[in-house]
Every structure is written in structure tokens, then in C-alpha cells.
PLY file of the C-alpha trace (Angstrom):
ply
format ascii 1.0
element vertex 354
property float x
property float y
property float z
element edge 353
property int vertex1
property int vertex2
end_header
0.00 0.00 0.00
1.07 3.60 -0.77
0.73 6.08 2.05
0.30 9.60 1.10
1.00 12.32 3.63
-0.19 15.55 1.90
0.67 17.85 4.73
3.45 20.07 5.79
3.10 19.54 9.42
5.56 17.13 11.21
3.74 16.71 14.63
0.55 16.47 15.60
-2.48 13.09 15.03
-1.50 13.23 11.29
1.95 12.25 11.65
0.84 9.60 14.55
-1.71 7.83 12.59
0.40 7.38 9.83
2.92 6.24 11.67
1.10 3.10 13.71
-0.49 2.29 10.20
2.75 2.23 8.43
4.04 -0.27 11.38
1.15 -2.22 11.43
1.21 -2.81 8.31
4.76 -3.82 8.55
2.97 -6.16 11.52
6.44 -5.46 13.81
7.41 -2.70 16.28
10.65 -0.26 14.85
14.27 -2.13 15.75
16.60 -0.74 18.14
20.14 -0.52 17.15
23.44 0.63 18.99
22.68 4.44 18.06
18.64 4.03 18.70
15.55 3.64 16.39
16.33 2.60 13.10
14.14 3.27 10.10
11.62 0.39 9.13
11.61 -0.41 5.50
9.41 -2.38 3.68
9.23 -3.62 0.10
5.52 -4.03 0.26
4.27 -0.65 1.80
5.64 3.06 0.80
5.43 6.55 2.07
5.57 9.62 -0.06
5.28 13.32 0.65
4.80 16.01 -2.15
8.00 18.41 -3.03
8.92 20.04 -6.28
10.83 17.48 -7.56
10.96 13.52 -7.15
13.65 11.43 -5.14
15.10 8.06 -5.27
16.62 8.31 -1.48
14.81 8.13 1.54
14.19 10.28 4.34
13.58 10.17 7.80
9.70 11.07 8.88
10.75 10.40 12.50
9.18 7.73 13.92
11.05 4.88 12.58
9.31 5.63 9.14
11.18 6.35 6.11
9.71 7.89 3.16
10.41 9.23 -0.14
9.50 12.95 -1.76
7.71 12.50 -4.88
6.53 15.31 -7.10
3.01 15.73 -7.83
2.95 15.17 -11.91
5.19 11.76 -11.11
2.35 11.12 -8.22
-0.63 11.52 -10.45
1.30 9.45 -12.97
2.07 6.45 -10.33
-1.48 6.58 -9.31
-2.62 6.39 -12.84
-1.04 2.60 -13.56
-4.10 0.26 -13.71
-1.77 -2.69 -12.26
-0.51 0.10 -9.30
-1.31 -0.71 -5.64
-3.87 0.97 -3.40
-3.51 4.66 -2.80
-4.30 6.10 0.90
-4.07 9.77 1.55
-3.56 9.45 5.51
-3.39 13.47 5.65
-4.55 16.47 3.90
-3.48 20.06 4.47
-5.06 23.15 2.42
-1.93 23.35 0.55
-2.14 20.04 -1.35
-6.30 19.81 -1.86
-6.10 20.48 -5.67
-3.71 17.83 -6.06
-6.06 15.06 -3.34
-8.93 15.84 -5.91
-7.25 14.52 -8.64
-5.73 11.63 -6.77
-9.44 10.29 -5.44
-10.84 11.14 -9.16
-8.13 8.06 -10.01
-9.27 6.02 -7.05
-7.44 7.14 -3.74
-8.93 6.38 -0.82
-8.37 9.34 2.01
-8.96 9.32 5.44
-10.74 11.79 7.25
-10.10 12.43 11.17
-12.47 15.51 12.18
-14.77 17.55 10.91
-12.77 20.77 10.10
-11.20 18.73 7.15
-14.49 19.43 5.42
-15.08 23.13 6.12
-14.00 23.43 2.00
-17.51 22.80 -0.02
-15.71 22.45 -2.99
-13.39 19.63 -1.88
-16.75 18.00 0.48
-18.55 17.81 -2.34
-15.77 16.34 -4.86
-15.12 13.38 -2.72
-17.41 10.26 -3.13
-17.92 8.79 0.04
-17.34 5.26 -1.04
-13.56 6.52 -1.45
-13.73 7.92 2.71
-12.26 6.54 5.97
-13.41 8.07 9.17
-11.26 7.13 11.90
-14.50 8.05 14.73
-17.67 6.43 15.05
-19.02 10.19 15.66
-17.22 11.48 12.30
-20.42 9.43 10.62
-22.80 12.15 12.16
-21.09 13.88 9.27
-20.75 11.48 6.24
-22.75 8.74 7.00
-22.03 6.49 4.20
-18.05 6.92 4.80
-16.64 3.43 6.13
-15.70 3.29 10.25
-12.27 1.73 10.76
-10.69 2.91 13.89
-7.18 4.39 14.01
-4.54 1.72 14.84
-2.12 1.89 17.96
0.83 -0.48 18.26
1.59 -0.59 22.21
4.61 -0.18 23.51
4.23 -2.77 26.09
1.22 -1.62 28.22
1.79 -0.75 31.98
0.23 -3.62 34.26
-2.83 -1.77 35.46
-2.88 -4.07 38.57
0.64 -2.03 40.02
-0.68 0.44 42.46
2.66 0.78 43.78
4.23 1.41 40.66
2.21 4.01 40.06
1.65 5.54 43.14
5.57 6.12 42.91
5.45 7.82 40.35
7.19 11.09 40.84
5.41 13.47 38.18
1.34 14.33 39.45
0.58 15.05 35.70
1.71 15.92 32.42
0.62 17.28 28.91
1.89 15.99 25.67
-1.17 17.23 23.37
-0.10 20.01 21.58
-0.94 23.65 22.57
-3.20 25.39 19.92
-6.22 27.11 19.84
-8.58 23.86 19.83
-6.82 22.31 22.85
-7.78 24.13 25.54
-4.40 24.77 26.70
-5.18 27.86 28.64
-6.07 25.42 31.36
-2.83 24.07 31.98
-1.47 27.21 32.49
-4.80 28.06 34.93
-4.35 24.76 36.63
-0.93 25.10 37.74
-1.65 28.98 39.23
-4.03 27.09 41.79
-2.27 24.02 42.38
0.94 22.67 44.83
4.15 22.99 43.36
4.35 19.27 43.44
1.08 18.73 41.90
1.88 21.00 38.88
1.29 19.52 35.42
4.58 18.90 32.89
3.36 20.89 29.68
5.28 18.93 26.96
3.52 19.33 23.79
4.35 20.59 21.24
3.28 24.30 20.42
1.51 25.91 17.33
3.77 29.15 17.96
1.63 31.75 16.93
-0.99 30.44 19.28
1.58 30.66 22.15
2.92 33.94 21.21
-0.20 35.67 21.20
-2.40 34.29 23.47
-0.50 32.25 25.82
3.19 34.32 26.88
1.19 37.82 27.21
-0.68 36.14 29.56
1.11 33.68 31.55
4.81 34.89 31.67
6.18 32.20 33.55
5.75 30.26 30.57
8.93 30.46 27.92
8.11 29.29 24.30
9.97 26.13 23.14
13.30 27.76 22.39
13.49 29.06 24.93
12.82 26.51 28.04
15.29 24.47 29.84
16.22 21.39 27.25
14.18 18.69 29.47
11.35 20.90 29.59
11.08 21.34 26.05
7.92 19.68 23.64
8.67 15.75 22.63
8.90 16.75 19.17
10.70 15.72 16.60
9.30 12.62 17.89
11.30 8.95 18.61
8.43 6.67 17.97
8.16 6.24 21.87
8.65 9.36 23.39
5.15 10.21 24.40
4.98 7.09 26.06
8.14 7.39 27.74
7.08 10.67 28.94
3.35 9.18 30.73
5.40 6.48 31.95
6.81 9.04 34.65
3.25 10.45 35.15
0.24 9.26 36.98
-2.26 11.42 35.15
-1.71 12.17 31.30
-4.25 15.89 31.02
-5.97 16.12 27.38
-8.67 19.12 27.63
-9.26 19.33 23.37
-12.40 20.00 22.08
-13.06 20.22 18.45
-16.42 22.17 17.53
-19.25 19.54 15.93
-16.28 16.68 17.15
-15.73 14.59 20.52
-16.18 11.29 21.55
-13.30 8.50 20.51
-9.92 7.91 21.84
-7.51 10.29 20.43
-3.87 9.13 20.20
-2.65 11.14 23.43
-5.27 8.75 25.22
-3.43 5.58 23.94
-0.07 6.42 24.92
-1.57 7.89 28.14
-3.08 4.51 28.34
-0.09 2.42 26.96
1.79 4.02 29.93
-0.37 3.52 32.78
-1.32 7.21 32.98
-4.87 7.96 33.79
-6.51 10.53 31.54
-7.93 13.77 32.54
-10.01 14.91 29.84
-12.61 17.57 29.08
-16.34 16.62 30.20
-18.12 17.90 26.63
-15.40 15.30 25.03
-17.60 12.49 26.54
-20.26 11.15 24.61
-23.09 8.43 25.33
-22.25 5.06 24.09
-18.43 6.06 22.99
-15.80 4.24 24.28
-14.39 7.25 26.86
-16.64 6.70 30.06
-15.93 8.96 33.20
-18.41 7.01 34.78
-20.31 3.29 35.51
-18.60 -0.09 35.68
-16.40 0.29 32.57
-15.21 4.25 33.44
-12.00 4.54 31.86
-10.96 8.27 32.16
-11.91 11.40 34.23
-13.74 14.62 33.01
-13.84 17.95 34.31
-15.73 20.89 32.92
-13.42 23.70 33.69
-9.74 23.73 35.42
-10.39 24.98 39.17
-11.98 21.32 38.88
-8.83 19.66 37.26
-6.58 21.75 39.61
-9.28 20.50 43.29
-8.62 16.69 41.80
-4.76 17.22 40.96
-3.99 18.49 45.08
-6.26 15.71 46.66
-5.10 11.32 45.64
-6.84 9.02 44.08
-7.40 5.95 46.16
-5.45 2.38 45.03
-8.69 1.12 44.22
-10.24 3.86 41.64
-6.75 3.97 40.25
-6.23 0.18 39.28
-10.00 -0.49 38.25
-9.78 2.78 35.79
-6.26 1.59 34.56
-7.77 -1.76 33.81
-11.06 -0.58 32.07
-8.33 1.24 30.08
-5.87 -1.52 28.71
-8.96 -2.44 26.84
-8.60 0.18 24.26
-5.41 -0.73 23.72
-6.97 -4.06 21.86
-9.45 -2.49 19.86
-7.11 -0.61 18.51
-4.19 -3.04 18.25
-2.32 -1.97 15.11
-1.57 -5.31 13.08
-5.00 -5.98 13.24
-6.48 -2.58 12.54
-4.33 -2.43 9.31
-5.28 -5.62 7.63
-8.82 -4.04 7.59
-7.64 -1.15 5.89
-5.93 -3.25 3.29
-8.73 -5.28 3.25
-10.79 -2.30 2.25
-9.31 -0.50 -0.23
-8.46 -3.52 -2.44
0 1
1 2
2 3
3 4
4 5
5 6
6 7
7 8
8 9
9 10
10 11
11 12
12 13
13 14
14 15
15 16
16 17
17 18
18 19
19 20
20 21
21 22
22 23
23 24
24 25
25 26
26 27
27 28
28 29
29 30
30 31
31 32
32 33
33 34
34 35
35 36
36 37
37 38
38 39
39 40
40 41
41 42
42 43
43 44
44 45
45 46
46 47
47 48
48 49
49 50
50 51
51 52
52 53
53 54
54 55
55 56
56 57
57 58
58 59
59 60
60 61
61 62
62 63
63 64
64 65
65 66
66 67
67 68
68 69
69 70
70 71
71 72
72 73
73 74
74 75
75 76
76 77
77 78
78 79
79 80
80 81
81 82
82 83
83 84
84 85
85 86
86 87
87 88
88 89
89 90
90 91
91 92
92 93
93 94
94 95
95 96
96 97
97 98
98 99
99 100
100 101
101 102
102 103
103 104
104 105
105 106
106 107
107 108
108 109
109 110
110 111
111 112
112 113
113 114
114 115
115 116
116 117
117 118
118 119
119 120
120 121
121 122
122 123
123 124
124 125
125 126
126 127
127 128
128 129
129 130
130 131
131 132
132 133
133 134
134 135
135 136
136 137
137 138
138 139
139 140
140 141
141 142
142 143
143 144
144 145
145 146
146 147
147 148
148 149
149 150
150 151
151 152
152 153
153 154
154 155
155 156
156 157
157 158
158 159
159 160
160 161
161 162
162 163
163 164
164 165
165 166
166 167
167 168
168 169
169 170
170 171
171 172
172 173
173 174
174 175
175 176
176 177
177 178
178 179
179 180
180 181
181 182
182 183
183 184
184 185
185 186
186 187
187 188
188 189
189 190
190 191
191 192
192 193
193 194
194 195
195 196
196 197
197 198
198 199
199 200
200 201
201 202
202 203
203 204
204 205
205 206
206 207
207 208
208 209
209 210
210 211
211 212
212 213
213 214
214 215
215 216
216 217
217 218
218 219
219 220
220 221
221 222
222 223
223 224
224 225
225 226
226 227
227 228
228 229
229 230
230 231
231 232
232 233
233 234
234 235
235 236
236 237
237 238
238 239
239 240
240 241
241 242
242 243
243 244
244 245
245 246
246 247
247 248
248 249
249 250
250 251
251 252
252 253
253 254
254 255
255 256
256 257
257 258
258 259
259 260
260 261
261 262
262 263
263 264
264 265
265 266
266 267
267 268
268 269
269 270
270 271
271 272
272 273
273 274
274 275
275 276
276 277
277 278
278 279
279 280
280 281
281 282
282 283
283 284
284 285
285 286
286 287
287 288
288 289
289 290
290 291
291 292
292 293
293 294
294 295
295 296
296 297
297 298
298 299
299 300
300 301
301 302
302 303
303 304
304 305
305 306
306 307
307 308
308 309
309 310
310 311
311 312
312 313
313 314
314 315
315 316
316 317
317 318
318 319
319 320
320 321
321 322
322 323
323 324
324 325
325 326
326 327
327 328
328 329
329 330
330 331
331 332
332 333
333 334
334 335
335 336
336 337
337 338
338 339
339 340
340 341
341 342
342 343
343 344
344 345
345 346
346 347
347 348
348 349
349 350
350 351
351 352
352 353
């Protein structure tokens, strides 16, 4: 299968889904050799990005994925070979929408993650939705005859849920690793950690859209230095190792996630997984929760925690959790993990589009 990331961003769900789809489709996690990660190849599964001009070498994606530049008139030609393999557009930025269009009118299939990737009517109403992935069971509230197949996650080696002590040990209260941007909520953080205990404070390691911190977050909260300028281990995880989220909840007992995207919520978004992979219990925002989705802040199969502004989140973070809501939550939890294990997950995407 032929990946296509049609984006210019190098962080963010985009770069993650296409990641634990390229490895399960590979059906293996990434080696580790003497100087780290080392790049995954495959002879039956390709990434491509669109540049100016085509190239034969590979590059590094992060990630453990390698993939290859391709210019847009050879990537309209590859497509156009009858005997060619499938075609997936895993992300789509304004910049390359022209180009998409012609790709699905020669039978790509895209994927579509929320519901600002359809604000364009001219590119909603080009795509057929025979030829659409939605990675959220909510995402059909807004193409109904698109195809559900969840976004795959290959775990790192999940936490055992069952090790209070483990995780009551843990020396970090909470930390952040979504990034900070105008849908995210991120204000929050920074209002959290005014009202809580020094020791309590959550770890804001995310990356940041810089414009959003420039202008709405340093005028306002001073003690916070954009990426360049913070201490090196305070700095966002990004460029990512294909584990470095993970690593980071593994230090944490709560992993804090307040996004909300307008018309959007429900579903586990990737931060949740590696939250989850790690043992970290997830704080999210209460209008993320839906009925019948699979994040429950409440019942015999809650999962997660939800708070609808942050003097709540910052009350929780200065009291403890007793051992008992903390291992049956972490439990409920691991389950995700399996319905989104990646190997699986990615046959049925192969399975689909051929």
C-alpha cells in the first residue's frame, strides 16, 4: 500500500496515525540498534510526501518511518497505472487539496479524522464517500455512508494496570503531551498550575503551534517560555522517537488532554493511547464524553476522568486518588489498547481498499 502524507506539518495526530499504520502494516514494532531507532523499510508498503521534484533516497519522517519525496505530476502518474497498488491519503493540508482531488478522481482512498477537514464545499462535495475513511464512530454524524475503521495503535508494552505501587511512585502528578493550539484548551494548563501545589503541577510537553503561544498564551502567563526558549528537558517531545510520548506518561500518573473540536468529541484520540499504553490515567474535558463512545468517566467500565473547567482539574490534581479507583480505571483502560491493536487494525484497511 502507498501512504500519502499531503501535509506540511511534522507533529501532531497526522503524523501519529500514519505512523502506527505504516508499522502495522509492517505487523512489527521499529528495531533498536546501537545508536537508537532505526528506520523500518518495507518492500511491500511506501510513504511519499509532495516536493517540487521527485527522489530516489529516503528520508527520515521520524518515527522509525522512512519515506520518499515524490513530485506531484510523477504522483498523479504512479497513481494512474491500472496494475498500481492501493492509494491512501492518511493526511490532507489546504496546501495540497487540488492535487487530493485529482488523486481520489483516479481512485485514492483518504482518510478523514475531524470535521474541520471538510469546512472546503468544494473539496466536500468532490469526494465520493465510497472513497472515505473516518477514523471516529461520531465522524459518521457527518458522512454517513463513509466506512468506520478505527485508528490503529501499536503498544509499547502496556503498563500492568494491577501495580498500584508502581504508580503511586510515580514522581510526576501530571503531564501534557497534546499540543498547545487554539482547539486544545491549553489555557487550562497554564490556569491549573496557578491554583495548584508545586508538586502537583502539570509537565506541559507538547508541542506548540507558535503563533498560538505567542499571542495568546506568553502575554498572559509569563512564567511560561516558548519552546526555544525553556530548559532542554522541559522542552515539547517533538521531533518525535516513535516512543517518546509514552516514555514521557510512563513518569506520570495522570496524562491531562482538555481538546475539544467544535461539531467533534467522543473517541480515543492518540494522546489517550499512549496515556493509556503508559499507565497514565486521563484527565479529559467533560463535553469530550459522549453516550455510548468508548471514553466513560463514569459506571462499571469508566475509563478516564472529566472535568468541565480547570479549578476542577486543579481540586482533583492536590487531593489522591485511592489504590482502588486507580487500578480499576487503569484496567477498564488496557482495553482500548486491543481495539485498537495496530496489526490488526491495518489488515482491515488493506482489506478495504483492495
Amino acid at each position: 500500500m502507498k501512504l500519502l502524507y499531503l501535509s506540511r506539518s511534522r507533529y501532531g495526530g497526522w503524523v501519529t496515525f500514519t505512523t502506527h499504520l505504516y508499522h502495522g502494516l509492517l505487523g512489527k514494532q521499529p528495531s533498536i540498534g546501537a545508536h537508537g531507532p532505526e528506520l523500518s523499510f518495507s518492500e511491500d508498503h511506501e510513504v511519499f510526501r509532495v516536493t517540487t521534484r521527485t527522489e530516489k533516497t529516503y528520508r527520515d519522517m521520524g518515527n522509525s518511518v522512512p519515506y520518499r519525496n515524490i513530485s506531484p505530476e510523477d504522483l498523479v502518474e504512479l497513481i494512474s497505472d491500472p496494475l498500481g497498488e492501493p492509494f491512501l491519503i492518511t493526511a490532507l493540508d489546504k496546501h495540497h487539496r487540488e492535487l487530493a482531488m485529482e488523486l481520489l478522481e483516479k481512485g485514492a482512498y483518504i482518510v478523514i479524522h475531524d470535521p474541520t477537514e471538510l469546512r472546503n464545499p468544494e473539496f466536500r462535495e468532490a469526494i465520493a464517500p465510497s472513497q472515505v475513511i473516518v477514523i471516529r464512530k461520531s465522524m459518521l454524524e457527518h458522512m454517513p455512508e463513509a466506512t468506520y475503521i478505527p485508528h490503529p495503535y501499536m503498544p509499547h508494552g502496556t503498563t500492568d494496570p494491577l501495580d498500584y505501587k508502581e504508580w503511586e511512585e510515580r514522581k510526576v502528578s501530571a503531564v501534557s503531551i497534546s499540543r498547545l493550539d487554539f482547539d486544545k484548551n491549553s489555557h487550562w494548563l497554564f490556569e491549573a498550575n496557578r491554583l495548584v501545589m508545586p508538586t502537583k503541577e502539570i509537565h506541559i510537553r507538547g508541542a506548540e503551534n507558535r503563533m498560538y503561544t505567542k499571542t495568546k498564551i506568553v502575554p498572559k502567563y509569563p512564567e511560561y517560555k516558548q519552546d526555544s526558549n525553556r530548559p532542554k528537558d522541559q522542552r515539547a517531545i517533538y521531533p518525535l522517537e516513535f516512543r517518546n510520548a509514552v516514555m514521557l506518561c510512563k513518569k506520570a500518573k495522570y496524562m491531562t488532554d482538555f481538546s475539544v473540536i467544535q461539531g467533534d468529541g467522543g473517541g480515543t484520540q492518540y494522546t489517550f493511547l499512549e496515556a493509556i499504553d503508559a499507565g497514565a490515567i486521563c484527565l479529559l474535558h467533560r463535553d469530550w464524553i459522549k453516550p455510548d463512545d468508548s471514553m466513560k468517566d463514569v459506571g462499571s467500565n469508566q475509563n478516564c476522568m472529566s472535568f468541565s473547567n480547570y479549578e476542577q482539574v486543579a481540586q482533583f490534581l492536590n487531593g489522591n486518588m485511592q489504590s482502588s479507583t486507580a487500578t480499576f480505571i487503569r484496567s477498564n483502560a488496557t482495553r482500548l489498547l486491543q481495539e485498537h491493536d495496530a496489526s490488526r487494525i491495518a489488515q482491515l484497511y488493506v482489506r478495504h481498499i483492495r
